[in-house]
LUMKEVEX-799214 format. One record per residue (C-alpha): residue number from 1; residue in one letter; x, y, z. Coordinates in steps of 0.2 Angstrom, whole numbers, plus 2048, in hexadecimal, padded with zeros to 3 digits. Layout:
BEGIN
NUM, a, X, Y, Z .
...
This chain:
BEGIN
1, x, 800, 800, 800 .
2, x, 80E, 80B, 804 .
3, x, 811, 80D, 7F1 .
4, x, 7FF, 812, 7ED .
5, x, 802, 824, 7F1 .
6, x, 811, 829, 7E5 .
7, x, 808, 81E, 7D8 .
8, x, 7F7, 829, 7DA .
9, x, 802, 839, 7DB .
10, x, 80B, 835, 7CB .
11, x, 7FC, 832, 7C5 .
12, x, 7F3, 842, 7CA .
13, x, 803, 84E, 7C2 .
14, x, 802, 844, 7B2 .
15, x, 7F1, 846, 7AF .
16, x, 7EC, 859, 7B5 .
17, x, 7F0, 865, 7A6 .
18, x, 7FF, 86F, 7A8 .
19, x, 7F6, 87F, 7A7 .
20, x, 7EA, 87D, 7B5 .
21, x, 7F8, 876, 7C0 .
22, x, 802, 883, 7BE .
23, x, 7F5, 890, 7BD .
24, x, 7FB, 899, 7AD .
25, x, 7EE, 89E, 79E .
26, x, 7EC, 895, 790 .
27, x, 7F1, 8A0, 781 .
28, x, 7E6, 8A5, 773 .
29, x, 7EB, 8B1, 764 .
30, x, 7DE, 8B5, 758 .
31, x, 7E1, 8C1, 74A .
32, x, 7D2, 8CF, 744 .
33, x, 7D1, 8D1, 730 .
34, x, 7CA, 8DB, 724 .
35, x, 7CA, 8DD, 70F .
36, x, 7C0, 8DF, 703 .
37, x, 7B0, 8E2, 70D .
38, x, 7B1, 8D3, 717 .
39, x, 7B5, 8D2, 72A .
40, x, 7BC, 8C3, 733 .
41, x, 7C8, 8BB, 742 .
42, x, 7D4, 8AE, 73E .
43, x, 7E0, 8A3, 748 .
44, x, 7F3, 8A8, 743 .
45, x, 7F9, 89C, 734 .
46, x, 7E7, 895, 731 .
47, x, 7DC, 898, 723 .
48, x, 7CB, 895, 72B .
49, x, 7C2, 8A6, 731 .
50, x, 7B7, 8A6, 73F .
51, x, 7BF, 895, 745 .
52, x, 7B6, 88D, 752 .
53, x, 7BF, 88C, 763 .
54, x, 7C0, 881, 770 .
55, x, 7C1, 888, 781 .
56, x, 7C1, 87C, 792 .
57, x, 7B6, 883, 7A0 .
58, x, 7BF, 886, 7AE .
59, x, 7D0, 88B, 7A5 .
60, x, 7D6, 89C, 7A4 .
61, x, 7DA, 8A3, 792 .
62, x, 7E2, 8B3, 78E .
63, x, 7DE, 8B5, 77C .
64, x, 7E8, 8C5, 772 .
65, x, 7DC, 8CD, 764 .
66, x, 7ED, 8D1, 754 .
67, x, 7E4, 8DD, 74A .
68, x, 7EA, 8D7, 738 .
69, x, 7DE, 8E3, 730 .
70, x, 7DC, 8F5, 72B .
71, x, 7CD, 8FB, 736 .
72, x, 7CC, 8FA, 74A .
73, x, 7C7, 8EA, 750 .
74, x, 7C1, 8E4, 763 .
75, x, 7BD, 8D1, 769 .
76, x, 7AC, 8CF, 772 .
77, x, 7AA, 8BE, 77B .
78, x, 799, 8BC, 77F .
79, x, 78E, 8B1, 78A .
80, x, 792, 8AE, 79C .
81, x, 7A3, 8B6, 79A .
82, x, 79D, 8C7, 790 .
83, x, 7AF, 8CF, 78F .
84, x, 7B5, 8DB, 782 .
85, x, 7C8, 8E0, 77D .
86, x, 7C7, 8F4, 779 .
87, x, 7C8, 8FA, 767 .
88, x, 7D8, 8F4, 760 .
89, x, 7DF, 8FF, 752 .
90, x, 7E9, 8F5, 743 .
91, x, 7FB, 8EF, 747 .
92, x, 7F5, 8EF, 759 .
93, x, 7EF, 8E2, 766 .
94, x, 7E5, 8E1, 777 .
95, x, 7E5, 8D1, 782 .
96, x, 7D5, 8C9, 78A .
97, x, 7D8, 8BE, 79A .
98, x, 7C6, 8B5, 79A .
99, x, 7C3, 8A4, 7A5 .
100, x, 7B6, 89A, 79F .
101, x, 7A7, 896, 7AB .
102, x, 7A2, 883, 7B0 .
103, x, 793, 87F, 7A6 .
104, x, 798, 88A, 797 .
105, x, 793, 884, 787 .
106, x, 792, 88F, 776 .
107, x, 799, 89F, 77B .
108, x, 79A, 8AB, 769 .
109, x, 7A7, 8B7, 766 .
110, x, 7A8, 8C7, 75A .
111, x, 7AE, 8D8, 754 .
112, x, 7A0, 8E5, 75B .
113, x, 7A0, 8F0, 74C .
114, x, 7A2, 8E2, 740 .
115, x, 799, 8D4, 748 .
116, x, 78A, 8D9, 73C .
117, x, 797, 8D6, 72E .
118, x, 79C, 8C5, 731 .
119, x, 7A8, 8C6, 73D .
120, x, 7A5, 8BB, 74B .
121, x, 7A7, 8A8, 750 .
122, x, 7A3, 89C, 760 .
123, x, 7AE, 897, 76C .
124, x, 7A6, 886, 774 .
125, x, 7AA, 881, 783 .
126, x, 7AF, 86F, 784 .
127, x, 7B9, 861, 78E .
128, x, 7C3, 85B, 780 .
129, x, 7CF, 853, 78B .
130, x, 7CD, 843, 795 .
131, x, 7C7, 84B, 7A9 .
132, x, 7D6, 84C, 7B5 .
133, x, 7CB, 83F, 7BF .
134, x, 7C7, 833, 7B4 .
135, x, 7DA, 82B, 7B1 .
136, x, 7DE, 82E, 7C3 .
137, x, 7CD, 823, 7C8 .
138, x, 7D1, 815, 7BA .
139, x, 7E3, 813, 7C1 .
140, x, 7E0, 813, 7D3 .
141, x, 7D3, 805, 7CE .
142, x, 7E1, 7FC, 7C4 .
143, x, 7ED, 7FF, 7D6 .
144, x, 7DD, 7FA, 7E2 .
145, x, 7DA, 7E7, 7D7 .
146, x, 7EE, 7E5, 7D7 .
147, x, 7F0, 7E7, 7E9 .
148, x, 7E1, 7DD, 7EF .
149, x, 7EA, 7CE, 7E3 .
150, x, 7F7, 7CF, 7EB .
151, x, 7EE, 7CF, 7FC .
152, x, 7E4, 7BF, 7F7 .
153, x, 7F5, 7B8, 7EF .
């Protein structure tokens, strides 16, 4: 039994993510567009505008509005979080430090003066990743059926 203990906090530090652990947000750039008459946010290097993202409730994300375009731009998250980043004038950026509340699940995003113009997208709140819990509990049942073999043994 004596070993049980490093065993489960091995496990525990493997399977918590780093950010929570150490506290640290989770980094998000998104760059604000313009041309032509259209309006739009894009990830650096993607192609996709408007991409959907992924946030985890309960994680911390400081996400930085680049403004890629040639008119001012701001990032509105919406929702339970309703936080905006100020106007951002082109060649500029403004960070947003959101946390994303339990039970969040859609939460949309835009560009107040543009939003009418296309340029929003939704941030969905999800658990993409396996709960800390869930390996921890399926180990220590591993460690529980070994040590009562051997008991029996």
């Amino acid at each position: 039994m004596r070993g049980l203990l490093p065993l489960a906090l091995l496990t525990l530090m493997i399977t918590t993510p780093a950010a929570t652990a150490q506290g640290d947000p989770v980094d998000i750039t998104l760059e604000a567009h313009d041309g032509g008459g259209a309006y739009w946010f894009q990830l650096p290097g993607a192609s996709e505008r408007n991409p959907e993202l992924s946030l985890e409730p309960g994680m911390t994300y400081k996400i930085t509005l680049a403004n890629k375009g040639n008119a001012p731009h701001n990032l509105h998250l919406g929702g339970s979080i309703d936080q905006a980043t100020p106007m951002v004038p082109p060649g500029d950026s403004a960070d947003l430090t959101v946390t994303v509340p339990a039970g969040a699940r859609a939460i949309g995003y835009w560009c107040d003066p543009h939003e009418s113009l296309g340029m929003k997208g939704t941030a969905v709140a999800t658990n993409d990743k396996d709960s800390p819990g869930l390996p921890l509990v399926g180990v220590m049942a591993l460690v529980a059926l070994a040590a009562l073999g051997r008991r029996r043994a």
